[in-house]
C-alpha positions in Angstrom: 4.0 3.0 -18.8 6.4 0.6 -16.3 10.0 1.2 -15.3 12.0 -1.8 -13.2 14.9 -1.1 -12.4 17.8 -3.5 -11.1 20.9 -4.6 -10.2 22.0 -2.4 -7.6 24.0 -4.0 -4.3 27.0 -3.7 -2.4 30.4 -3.5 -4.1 33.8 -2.4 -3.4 35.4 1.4 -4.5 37.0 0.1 -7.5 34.3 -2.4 -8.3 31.7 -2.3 -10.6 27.7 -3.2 -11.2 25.7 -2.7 -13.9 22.2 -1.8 -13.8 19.4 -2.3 -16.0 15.7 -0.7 -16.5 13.5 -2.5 -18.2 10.5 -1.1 -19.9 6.8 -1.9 -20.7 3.6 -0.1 -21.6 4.9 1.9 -24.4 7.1 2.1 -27.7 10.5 2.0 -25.8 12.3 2.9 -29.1 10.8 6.1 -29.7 12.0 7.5 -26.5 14.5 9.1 -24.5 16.0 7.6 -21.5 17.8 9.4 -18.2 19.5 7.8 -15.3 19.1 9.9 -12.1 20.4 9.1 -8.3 19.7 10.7 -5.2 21.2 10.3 -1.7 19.1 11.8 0.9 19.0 14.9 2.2 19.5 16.0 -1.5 18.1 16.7 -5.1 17.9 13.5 -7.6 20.9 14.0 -10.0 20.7 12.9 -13.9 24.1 11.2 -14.5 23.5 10.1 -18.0 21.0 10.4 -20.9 20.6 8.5 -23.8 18.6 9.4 -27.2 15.8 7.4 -28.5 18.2 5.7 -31.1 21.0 5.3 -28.9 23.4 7.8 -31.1 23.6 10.2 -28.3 24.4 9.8 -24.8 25.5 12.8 -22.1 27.1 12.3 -18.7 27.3 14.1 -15.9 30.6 14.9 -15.1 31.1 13.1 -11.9 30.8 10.1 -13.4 31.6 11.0 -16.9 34.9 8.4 -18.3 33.4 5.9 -15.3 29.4 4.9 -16.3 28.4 4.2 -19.9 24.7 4.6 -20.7 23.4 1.8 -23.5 20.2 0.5 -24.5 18.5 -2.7 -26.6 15.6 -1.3 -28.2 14.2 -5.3 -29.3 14.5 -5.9 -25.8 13.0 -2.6 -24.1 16.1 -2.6 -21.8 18.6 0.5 -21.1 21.7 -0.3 -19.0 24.1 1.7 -17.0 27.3 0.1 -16.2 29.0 1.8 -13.7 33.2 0.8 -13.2 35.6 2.3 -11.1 33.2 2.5 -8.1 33.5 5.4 -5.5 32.2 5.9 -2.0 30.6 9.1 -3.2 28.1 6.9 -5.7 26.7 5.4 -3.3 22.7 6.3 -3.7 19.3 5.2 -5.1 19.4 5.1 -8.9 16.5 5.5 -11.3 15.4 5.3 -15.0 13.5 7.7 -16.2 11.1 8.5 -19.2 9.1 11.4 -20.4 6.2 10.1 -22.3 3.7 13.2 -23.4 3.0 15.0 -20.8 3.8 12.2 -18.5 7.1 11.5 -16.4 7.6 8.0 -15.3 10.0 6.6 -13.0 11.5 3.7 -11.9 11.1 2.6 -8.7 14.7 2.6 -7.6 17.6 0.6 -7.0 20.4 1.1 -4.1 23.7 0.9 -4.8 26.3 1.0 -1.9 29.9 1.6 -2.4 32.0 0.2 1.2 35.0 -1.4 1.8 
């Protein structure tokens, strides 16, 4: 089980990135995906969820109305397109999956938010 996760850089508060996780190693359609951040100093956040089918997605609320959560299931790719950038999201991101008993993660991908 393999998470890569990308598209992270430096953007402007207003701007906006998207990200993407691609996955390998397992039946990515029959699974549950989470994006998390954390800044140091401080507990990795989930910000958004979305179900195995792609009918249900949660946000957290900081960044509910802002990020949308998405997935291609023939591609094994989830994306999180982030608009309406703030300093304050400024942090690693990750993709996440829970497969059995095992937790995966993706290795990370910075996103900076600076004028």
């Amino acid at each position: 089980v393999q998470l890569m996760a990308s598209g992270g850089g430096l953007v402007q508060p207003g701007g906006s990135l998207r990200l993407a996780c691609v996955a390998s190693g397992f039946r990515f359609s029959r699974y549950d995906i989470s994006w998390y951040r954390q800044v140091p100093g401080k507990e990795r956040e989930r910000i958004a969820f979305i179900s195995d089918s792609g009918d249900r997605t949660t946000y957290a609320d900081s960044v509910k109305g802002r990020f949308t959560i998405s997935r291609d299931n023939f591609k094994s790719i989830s994306y999180l397109q982030m608009n309406s950038l703030k300093p304050e999201d400024t942090a690693a991101y990750y993709c996440r999956v829970v497969v059995g008993v095992m937790t995966t993660w993706g290795q990370g991908t910075q996103v900076t938010v600076s004028s």
